[in-house]
C-alpha positions in Angstrom: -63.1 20.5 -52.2 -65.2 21.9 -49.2 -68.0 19.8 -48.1 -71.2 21.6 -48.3 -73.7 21.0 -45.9 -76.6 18.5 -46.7 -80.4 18.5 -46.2 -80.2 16.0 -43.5 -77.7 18.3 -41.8 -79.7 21.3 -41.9 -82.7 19.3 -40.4 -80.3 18.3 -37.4 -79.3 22.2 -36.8 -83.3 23.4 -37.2 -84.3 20.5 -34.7 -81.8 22.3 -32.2 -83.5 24.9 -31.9 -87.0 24.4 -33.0 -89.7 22.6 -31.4 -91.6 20.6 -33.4 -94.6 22.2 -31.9 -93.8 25.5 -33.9 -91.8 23.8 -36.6 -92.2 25.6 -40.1 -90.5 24.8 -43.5 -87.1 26.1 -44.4 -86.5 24.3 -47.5 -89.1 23.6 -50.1 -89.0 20.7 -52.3 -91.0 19.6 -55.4 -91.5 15.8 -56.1 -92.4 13.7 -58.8 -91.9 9.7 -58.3 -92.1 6.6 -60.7 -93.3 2.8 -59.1 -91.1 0.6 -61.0 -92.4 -3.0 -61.9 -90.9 -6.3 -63.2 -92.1 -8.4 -66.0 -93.5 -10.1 -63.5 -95.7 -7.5 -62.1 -94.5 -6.9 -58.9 -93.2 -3.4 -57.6 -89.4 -3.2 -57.5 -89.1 0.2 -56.4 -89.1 3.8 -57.1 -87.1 6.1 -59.2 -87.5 9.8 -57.6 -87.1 13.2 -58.5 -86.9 16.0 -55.8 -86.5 19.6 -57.1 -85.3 22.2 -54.7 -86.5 25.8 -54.1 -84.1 28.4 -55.3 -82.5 29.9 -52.2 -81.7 26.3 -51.0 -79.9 25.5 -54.5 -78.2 29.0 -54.1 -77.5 27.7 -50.4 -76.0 24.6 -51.6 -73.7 25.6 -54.4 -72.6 28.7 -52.5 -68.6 27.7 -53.0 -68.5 25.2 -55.7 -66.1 25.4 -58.3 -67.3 26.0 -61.7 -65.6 26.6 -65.1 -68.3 28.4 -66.3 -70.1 30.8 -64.6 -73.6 30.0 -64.2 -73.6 26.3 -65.2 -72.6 23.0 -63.0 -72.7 19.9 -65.4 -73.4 16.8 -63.6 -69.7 16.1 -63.1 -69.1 18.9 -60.9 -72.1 18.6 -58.9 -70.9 14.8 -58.2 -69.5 15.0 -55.1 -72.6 17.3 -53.9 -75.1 14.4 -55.4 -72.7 12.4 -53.2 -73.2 13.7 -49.9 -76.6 14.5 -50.1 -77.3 10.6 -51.0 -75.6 9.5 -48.4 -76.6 11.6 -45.8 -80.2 11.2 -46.7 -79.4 7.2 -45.9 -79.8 8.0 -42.4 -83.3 9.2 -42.5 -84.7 6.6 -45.0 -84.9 9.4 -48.0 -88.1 10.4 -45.7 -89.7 7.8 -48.0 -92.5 5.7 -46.7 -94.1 2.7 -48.5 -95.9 0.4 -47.1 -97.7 -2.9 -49.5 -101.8 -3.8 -48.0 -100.8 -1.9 -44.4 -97.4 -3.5 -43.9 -93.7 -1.5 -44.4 -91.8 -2.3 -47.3 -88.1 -2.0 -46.4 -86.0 0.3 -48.9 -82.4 -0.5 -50.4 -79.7 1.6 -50.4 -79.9 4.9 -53.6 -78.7 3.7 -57.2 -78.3 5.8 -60.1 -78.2 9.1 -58.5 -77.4 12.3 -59.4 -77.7 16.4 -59.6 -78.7 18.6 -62.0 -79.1 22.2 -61.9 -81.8 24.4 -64.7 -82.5 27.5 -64.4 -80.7 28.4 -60.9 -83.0 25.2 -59.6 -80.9 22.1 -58.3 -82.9 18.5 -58.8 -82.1 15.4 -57.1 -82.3 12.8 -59.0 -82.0 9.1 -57.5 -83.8 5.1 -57.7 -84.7 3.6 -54.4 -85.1 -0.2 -55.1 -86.5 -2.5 -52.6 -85.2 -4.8 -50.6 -87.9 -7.6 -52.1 -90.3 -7.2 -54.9 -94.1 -7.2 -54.2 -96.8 -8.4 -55.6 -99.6 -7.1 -53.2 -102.3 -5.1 -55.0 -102.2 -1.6 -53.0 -98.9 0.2 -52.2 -99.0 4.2 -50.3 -96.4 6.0 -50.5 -95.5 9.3 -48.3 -92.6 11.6 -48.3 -91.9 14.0 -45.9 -89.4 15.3 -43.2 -91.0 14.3 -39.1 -89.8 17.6 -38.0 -91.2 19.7 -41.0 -88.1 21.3 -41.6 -88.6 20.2 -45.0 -91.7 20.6 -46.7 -91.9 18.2 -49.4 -95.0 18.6 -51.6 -95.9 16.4 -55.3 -95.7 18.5 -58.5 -98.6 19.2 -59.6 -98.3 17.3 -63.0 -97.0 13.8 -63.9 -96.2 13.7 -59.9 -96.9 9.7 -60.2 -95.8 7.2 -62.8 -96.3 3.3 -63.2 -93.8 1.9 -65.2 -94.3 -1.5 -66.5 -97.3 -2.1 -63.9 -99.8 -4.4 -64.8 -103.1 -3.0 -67.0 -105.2 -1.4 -65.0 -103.3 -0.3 -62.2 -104.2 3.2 -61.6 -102.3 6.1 -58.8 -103.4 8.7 -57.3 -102.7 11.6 -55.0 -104.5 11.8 -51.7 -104.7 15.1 -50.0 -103.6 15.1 -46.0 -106.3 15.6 -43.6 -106.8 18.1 -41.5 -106.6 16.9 -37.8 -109.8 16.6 -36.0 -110.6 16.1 -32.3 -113.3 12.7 -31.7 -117.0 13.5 -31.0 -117.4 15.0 -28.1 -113.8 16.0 -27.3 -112.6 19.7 -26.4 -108.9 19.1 -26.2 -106.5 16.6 -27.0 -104.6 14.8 -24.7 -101.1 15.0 -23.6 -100.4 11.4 -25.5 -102.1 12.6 -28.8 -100.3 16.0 -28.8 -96.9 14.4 -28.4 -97.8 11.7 -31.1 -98.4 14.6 -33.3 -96.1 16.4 -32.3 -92.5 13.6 -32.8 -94.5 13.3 -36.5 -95.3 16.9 -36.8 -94.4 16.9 -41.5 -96.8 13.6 -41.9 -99.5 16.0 -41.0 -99.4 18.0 -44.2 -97.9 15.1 -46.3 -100.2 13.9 -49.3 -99.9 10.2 -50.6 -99.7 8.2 -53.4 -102.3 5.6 -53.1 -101.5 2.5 -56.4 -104.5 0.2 -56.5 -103.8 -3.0 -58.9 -106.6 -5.4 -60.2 
């Protein structure tokens, strides 16, 4: 079966030839995460949902056998789920979750798998980590550095606790626009460059969890 090309390898073509000081999205992509807790209240990890933009999933499943047209059950989109998963490895899913300030370290995808609605292709896929935790306050960003990618929560249900404690509560927390300091005309050379190696966590939003 030919090998279809991957998120993570378009990114490494677009960073060929784009700077990331005039990167723009190619692929759009629509997320909706759960935090998954223990009985003993502490996060395990999350169980994530990424649905693509229709001329990606076209771009994807240009090739792919299928016995009937217009429909790819789960077992024929296998090998697809397959690559993408571990592909995606290599960049850390563009997940980011850090506990009170601090990184939580990710383990590898479980449960993973594609489906495809309406000419749309989801990804669907559990990222456990490495060690539960019990701290009170987890964030939680996901985007591509090089913004080749723009990866944006649905609009509805994007965040769901499951099993947290009462009273834990998430929300979505818009990105900021960039602002020079008091006083400042331009930014420097360092700040540009900073900026620019992390040019997608500028228009990422986050999931802020707060826990009694």
């Amino acid at each position: 079966m030919k090998i279809l090309s991957s998120i993570l390898v378009a990114i490494c073509i677009a960073a060929t030839f784009v700077s990331s000081a005039n990167a723009h999205p190619h692929v759009w992509v629509v997320v909706t995460s759960q935090v998954i807790y223990d009985g003993k209240g502490a996060a395990t990890g999350l169980r994530q949902s990424w649905t693509f933009d229709d001329m990606y999933s076209a771009f994807a499943l240009e090739g792919l056998p299928q016995k009937t047209k217009g429909v790819f059950t789960r077992e024929e989109l296998k090998d697809l789920a397959e690559v993408n998963i571990t592909n995606l490895k290599e960049s850390d899913f563009f997940t980011y979750v850090k506990a009170s300030g601090k990184d939580i370290a990710l383990g590898d995808a479980a449960d993973y798998w594609l489906e495809y609605s309406k000419e749309i292709l989801t990804l669907n896929f559990t990222l456990p980590f490495k060690a539960p935790s019990q701290e009170k306050n987890l964030s939680i960003e996901v985007y591509d550095p090089s913004y080749f990618v723009d990866f944006g929560f649905a609009e509805k249900e994007a965040i769901t606790l499951v099993g947290a404690p009462a009273q834990c509560k998430a929300s979505i927390e818009k990105p900021k626009e960039a602002t020079l300091a008091p006083g400042k005309q331009v930014m420097s050379d360092a700040e540009a460059a900073a900026m620019a190696d992390n040019w997608g966590q500028n228009f990422a939003s986050k999931i802020a969890v707060t826990c009694p």
